[in-house]
C-alpha positions in Angstrom: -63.8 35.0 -123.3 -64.0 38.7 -122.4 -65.5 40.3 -119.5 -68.6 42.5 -120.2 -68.0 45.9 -118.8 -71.4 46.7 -118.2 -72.3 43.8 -115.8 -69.2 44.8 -114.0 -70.6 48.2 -113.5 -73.5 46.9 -112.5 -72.2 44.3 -110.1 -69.9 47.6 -108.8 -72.9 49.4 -108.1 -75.5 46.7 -106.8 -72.9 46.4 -103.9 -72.6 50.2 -103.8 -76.1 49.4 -102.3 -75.0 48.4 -99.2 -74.8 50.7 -96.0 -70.9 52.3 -95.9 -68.9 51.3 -92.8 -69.2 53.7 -89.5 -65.7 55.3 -88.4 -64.9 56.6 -85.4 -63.3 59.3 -85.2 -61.4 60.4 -82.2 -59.5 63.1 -80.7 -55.9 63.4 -79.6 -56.9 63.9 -76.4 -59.1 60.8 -76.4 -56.3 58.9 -77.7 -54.1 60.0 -75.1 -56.5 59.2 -72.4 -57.1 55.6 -73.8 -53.4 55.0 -73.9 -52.4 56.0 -70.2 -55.2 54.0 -69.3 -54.3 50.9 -70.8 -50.4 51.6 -69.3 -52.5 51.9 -65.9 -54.0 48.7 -66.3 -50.9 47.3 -67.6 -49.0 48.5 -64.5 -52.1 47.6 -62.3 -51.9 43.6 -63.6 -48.0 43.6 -63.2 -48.5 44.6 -59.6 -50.4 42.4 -59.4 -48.9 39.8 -60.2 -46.0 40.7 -58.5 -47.8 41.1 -55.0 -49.4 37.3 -55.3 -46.7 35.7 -56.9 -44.3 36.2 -53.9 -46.8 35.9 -51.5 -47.8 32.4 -52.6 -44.4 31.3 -52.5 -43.2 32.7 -49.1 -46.4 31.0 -47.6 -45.8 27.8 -49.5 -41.9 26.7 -50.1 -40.1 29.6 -48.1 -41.8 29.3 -45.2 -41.1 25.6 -45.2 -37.5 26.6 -45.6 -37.7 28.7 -43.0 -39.1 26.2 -40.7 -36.1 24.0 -41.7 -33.4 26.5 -41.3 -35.0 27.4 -37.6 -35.4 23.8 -36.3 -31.7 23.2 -38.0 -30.7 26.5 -35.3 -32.7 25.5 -32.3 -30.6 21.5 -32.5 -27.6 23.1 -33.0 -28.2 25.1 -30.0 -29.6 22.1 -27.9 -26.2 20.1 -28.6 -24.3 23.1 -27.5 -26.1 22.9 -24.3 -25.2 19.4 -24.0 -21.8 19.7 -24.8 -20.9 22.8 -22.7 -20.7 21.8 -18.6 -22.6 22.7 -16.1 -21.0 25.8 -15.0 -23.2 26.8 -11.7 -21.3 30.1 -11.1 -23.1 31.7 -14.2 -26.0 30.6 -12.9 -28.5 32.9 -10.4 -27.1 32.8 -7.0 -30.5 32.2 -5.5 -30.7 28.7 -7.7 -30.7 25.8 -5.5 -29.7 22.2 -6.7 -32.4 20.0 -5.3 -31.1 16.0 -5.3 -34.4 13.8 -5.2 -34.0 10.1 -3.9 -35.8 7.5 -6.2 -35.5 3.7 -6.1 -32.6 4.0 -8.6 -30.2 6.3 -6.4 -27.4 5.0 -5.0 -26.5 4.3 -1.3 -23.2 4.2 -0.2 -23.7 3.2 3.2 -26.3 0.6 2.4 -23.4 -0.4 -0.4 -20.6 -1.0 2.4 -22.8 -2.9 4.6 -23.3 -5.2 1.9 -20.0 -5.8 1.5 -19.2 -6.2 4.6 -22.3 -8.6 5.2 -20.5 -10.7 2.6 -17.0 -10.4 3.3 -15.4 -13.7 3.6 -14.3 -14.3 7.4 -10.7 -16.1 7.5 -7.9 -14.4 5.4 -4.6 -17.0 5.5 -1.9 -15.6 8.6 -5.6 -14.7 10.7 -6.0 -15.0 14.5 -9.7 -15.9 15.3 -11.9 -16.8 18.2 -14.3 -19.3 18.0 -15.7 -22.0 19.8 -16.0 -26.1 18.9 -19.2 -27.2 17.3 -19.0 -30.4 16.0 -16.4 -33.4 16.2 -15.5 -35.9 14.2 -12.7 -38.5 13.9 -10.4 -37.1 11.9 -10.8 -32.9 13.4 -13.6 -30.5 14.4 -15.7 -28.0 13.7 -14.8 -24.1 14.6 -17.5 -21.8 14.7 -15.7 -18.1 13.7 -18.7 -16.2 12.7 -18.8 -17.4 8.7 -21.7 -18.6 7.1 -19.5 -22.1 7.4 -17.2 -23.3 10.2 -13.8 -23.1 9.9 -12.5 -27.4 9.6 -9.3 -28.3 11.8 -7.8 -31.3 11.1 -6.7 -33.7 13.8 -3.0 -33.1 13.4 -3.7 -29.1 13.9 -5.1 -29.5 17.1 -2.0 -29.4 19.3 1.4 -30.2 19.7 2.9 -33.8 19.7 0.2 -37.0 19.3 -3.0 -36.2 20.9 -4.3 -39.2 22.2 -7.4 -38.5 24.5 -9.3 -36.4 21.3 -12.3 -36.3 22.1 -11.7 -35.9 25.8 -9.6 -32.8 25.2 -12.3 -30.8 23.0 -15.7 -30.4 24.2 -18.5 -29.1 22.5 -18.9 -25.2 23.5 -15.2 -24.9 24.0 -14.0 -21.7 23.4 -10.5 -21.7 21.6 -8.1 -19.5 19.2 -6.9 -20.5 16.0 -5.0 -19.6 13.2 -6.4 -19.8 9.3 -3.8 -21.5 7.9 -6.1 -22.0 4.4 -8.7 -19.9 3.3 -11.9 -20.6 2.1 -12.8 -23.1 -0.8 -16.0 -23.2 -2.7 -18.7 -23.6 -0.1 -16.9 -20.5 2.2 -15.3 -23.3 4.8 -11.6 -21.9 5.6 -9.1 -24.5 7.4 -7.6 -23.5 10.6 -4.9 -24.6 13.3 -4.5 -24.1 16.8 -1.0 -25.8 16.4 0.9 -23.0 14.1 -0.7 -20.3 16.5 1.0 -22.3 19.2 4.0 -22.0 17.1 3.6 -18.2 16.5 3.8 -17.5 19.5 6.5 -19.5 20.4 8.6 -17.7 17.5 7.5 -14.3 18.8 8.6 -15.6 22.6 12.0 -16.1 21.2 12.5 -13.5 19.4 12.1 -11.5 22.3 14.1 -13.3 24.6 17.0 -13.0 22.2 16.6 -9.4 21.4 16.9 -9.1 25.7 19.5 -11.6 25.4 17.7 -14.0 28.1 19.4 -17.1 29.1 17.1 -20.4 29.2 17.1 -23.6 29.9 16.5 -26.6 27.7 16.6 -30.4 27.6 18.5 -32.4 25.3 16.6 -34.7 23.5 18.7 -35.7 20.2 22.0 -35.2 18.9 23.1 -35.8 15.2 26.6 -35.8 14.0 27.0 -32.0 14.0 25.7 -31.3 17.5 22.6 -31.8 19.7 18.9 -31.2 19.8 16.5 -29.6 22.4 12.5 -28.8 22.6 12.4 -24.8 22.8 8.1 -24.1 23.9 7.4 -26.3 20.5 10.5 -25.3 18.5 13.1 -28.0 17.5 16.5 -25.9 18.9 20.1 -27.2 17.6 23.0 -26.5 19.7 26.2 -26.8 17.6 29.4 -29.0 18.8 31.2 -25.8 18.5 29.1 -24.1 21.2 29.4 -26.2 23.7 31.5 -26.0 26.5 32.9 -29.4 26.3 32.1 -30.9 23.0 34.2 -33.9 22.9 31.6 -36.1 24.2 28.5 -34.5 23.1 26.3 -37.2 23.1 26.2 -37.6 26.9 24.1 -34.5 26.7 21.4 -36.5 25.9 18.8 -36.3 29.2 20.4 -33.2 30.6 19.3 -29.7 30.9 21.8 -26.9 29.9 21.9 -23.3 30.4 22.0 -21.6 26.6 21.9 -18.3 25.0 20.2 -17.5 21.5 23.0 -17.6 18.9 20.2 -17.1 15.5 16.7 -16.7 15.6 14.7 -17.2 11.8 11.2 -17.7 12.0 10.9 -17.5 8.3 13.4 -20.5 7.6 12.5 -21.9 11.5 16.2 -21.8 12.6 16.5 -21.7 16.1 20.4 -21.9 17.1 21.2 -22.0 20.7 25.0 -21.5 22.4 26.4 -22.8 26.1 29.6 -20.6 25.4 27.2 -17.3 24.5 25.4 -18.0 27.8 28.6 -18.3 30.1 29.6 -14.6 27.9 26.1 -13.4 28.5 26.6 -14.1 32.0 29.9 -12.6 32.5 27.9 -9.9 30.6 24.8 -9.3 33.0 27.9 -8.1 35.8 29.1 -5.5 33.7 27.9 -2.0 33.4 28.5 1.2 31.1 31.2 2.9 32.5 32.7 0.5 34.4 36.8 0.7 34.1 37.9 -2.6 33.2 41.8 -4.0 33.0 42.2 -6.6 30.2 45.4 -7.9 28.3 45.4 -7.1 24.5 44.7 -10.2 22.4 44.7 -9.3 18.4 45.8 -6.5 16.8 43.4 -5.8 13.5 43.4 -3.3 11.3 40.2 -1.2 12.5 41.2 -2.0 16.6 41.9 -4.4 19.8 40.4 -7.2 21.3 40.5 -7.4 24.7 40.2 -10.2 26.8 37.9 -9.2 30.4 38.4 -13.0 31.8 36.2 -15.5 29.2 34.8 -12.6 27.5 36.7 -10.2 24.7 35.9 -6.8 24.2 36.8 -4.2 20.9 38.5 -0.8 21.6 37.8 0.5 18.4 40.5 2.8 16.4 37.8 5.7 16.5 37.5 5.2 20.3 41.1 5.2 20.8 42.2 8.2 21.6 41.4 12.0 20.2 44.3 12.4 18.2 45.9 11.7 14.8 47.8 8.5 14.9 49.8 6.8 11.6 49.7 2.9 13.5 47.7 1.4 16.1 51.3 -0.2 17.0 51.8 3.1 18.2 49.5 2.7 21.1 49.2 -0.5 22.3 50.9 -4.3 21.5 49.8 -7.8 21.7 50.0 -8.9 25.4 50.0 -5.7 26.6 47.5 -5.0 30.2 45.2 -1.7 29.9 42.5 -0.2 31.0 39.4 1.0 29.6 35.8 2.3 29.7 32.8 -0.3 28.8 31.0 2.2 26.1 28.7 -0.3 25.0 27.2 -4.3 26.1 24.8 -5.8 23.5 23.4 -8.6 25.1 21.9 -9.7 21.7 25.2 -9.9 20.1 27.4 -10.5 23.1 29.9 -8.0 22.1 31.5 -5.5 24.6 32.6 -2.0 23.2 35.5 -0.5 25.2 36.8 3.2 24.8 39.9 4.8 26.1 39.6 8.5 24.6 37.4 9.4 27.5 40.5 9.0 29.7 42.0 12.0 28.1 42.4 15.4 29.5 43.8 16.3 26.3 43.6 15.1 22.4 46.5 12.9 22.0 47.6 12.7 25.9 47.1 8.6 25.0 50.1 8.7 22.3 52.1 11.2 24.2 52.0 10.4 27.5 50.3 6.6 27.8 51.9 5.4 31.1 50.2 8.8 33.1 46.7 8.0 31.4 46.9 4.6 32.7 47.8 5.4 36.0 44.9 7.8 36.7 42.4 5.7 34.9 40.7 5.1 37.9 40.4 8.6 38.9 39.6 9.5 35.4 36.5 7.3 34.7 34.6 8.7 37.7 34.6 11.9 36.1 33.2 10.4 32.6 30.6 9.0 35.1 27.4 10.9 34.9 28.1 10.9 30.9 27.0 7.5 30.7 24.4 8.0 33.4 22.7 10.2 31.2 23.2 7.8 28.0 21.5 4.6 30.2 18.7 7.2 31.1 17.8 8.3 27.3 17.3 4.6 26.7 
């Protein structure tokens, strides 16, 4: 089918009708304007954006960050603080260190009473005073100043048997005594007043044989090496050996003897006693330093002399021989031979006499060269070696 021109035309010009579209027109100038605007606008929103953007998130996430990082800093720098010590010298001189006392502070004085307040009374080896409080029938009761009495047993009373007990202690009597066990559970320690008895017997001895005292003893016993005797409390044994006559030692038995010390041992309680020693310490007690003795040579030993001074021996010494060089003490004197010589030392402990012949010298040697002259003027010689020992007994 073909299209009819005419109602084409037509149609073309019934919408020809219709009112034509306005244009604007408008200048370059305009245009320009228009566009820098817009750019302005543009820039304007980007700024904007750019402005609020970081603002919101610096007030939102950095700041928290921030907050983070600072509180991470201000610990750090709290456990340096900790860590560094107290160094006072950077601080201000004027800064004073106050010390408050609270109910938590310590007091050292309050501290050692206590201790002291609870200190057990009593350590084992102990001398204490006390006084009886109770008595029983097999000890008393000490009161020492313990929160419990010290016990002593019947058998630690005294020396020996004790037959009239409760006679000899009284309630109120004062007394020393020894600890010779310290406290068990219930603070009760165990004391003696029989090993302070023996203490002090030990320390009597001890003494008396460092002076080199003589006592006297009775014989009580005897046993097949020697004989017994009762020394203040001590058991003393006097060997067969050092007495004067021990053939027939068990007569001794009943009689009192005259005895020196021969071994004193507290700690293994070995008392040893000697009649010979006593007759030596006798002989002893008459001598003096300086004295000029004559005595006949009894041993020749390699390192000196002994000399025999009537019951008594004496060593001249090879160093207090004479001031010279000699190859033999043969050279000097013999077995048998009678000299003279100074008493340079008397230990009464020991009972051993030191002699010395040098001192008679005018000259070193003068005792090989010329012997017979030294002992001639030995007499007149030792009065000038005199005030030499005076001044030795005085620095004693």
């Amino acid at each position: 089918m073909g299209v009819n021109n005419k109602n084409a035309q037509d149609n073309i010009q019934s919408k020809g009708n219709k009112k034509p579209l306005q244009v604007l027109h408008i200048s370059k100038k305009d245009s320009q304007k228009i566009h820098n605007e817009q750019n302005n606008s543009q820039e304007s929103i980007k700024k904007e954006n750019i402005a609020i953007k970081p603002q919101i998130i610096k007030d939102d996430l950095v700041k928290e960050i921030e907050d983070s990082k600072e509180k991470t800093n201000d610990f750090e720098i709290y456990q340096q603080d900790l860590n560094r010590p107290l160094n006072f010298s950077e601080q201000n001189t004027d800064f004073k260190l106050e010390r408050t006392v609270d109910e938590f502070d310590f007091d050292e004085s309050a501290f050692l009473e206590a201790l002291n307040a609870n200190e057990p009374i009593g350590a084992a080896g102990e001398t204490i005073s006390g006084k009886v409080i109770a008595i029983e029938s097999d000890g008393l009761y000490v009161d020492i100043g313990g929160k419990a009495p010290g016990y002593m047993p019947k058998k630690e009373c005294g020396l020996g048997v004790i037959t009239n007990f409760k006679e000899k202690f009284s309630i109120g009597l004062e007394m020393e005594v020894l600890v010779i066990k310290e406290q068990n559970a219930d603070g009760m320690v165990t004391v003696s007043a029989r090993a302070l008895i023996l203490r002090q017997s030990w320390e009597k001895v001890s003494s008396s044989a460092k002076n080199g005292e003589l006592i006297n003893v009775l014989i009580n016993g005897f046993n097949r090496g020697g004989i017994t005797c009762d020394v203040d409390g001590l058991r003393g044994f006097i060997p067969r050996s050092q007495l004067e006559d021990g053939q027939d030692y068990q007569s001794f038995v009943g009689k009192t003897l005259k005895v020196a010390f021969l071994e004193v041992n507290p700690e293994s309680r070995k008392l040893v006693l000697s009649e010979k020693k006593a007759s030596l310490v006798s002989k002893l007690a008459s001598l003096e330093l300086g004295q000029l003795i004559e005595g006949e040579v009894l041993a020749v030993k390699p390192y000196g002399f002994f000399i025999d001074l009537g019951g008594a021996s004496g060593l001249l010494h090879q160093s207090s021989l004479t001031n010279g060089s000699i190859r033999s003490l043969r050279e000097v004197f013999r077995e048998g031979e009678m000299i003279k010589a100074l008493i340079s030392e008397i230990d009464l402990e020991k009972g051993r006499i030191g002699l010395n012949t040098a001192l008679l010298e005018n000259s070193a040697g003068e005792l090989i060269i010329d012997k017979q002259k030294v002992m001639q003027e030995a007499t007149e010689r030792a009065l000038k070696t005199k005030a030499l020992f005076d001044k030795k007994e005085q620095a004693k």
